[in-house]
N, C-alpha and C positions, 0 to 999 in steps of 0.2 A: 124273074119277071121284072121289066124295066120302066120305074112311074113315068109318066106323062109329063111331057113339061112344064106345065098351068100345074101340076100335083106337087112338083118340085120345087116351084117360086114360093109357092105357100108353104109351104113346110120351111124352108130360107123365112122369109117373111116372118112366120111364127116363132122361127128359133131366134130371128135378132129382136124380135117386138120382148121373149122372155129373157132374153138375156141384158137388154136397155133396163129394164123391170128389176131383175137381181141387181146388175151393178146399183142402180140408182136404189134399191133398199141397202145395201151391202155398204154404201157412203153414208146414208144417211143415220144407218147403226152403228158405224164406227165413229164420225161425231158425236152424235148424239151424247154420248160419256160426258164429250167434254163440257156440253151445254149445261147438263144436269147437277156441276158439280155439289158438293154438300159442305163439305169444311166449311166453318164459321169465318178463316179468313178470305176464300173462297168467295162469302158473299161478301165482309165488310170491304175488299179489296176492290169486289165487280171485277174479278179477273181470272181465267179460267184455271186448273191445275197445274198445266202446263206453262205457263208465267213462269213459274217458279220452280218447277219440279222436271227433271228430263222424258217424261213420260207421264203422262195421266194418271197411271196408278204405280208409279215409281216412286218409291221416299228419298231415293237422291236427287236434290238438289243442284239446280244449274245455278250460275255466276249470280242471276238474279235473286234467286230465295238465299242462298248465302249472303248477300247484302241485305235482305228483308231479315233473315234470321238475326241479324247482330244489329241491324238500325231501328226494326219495327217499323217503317216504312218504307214504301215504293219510290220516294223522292228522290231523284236522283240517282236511282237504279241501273243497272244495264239494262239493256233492252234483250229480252231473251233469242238467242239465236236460231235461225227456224233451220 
């Protein structure tokens, strides 16, 4: 049995209106991490994980936190590579 074409625009309609919906929660949880960070230098620095770290919940260190790790400051840093 073959839907109606008014039957089939809607169901399109409602499949792009839930899937707008997912991706746009789907970015804003994948963020999200990064906003929330917690390390103390984290907050004293105001700068996200990823500054320093190749990944949000990575412990290896990009160009940047290698310079932070041996200067203790961001002065004069790299700039992390996106």
């Amino acid at each position: 049995m073959a839907a109606s074409g008014g039957s089939m625009r809607n169901e399109m309609k409602s499949i792009r209106l839930i899937l707008g919906v997912a991706l746009t929660a789907a970015a804003f949880l994948a963020s999200s991490s990064l906003m929330f960070a917690t390390p103390d230098l984290t907050k004293k620095e105001k700068k996200p994980c990823t500054a320093c770290h190749v990944t949000a919940k990575s412990k290896e260190l990009n160009d940047t936190g290698k310079y932070y790790k041996e200067k203790k400051t961001l002065d004069g840093a790299p700039a992390p590579k996106k």
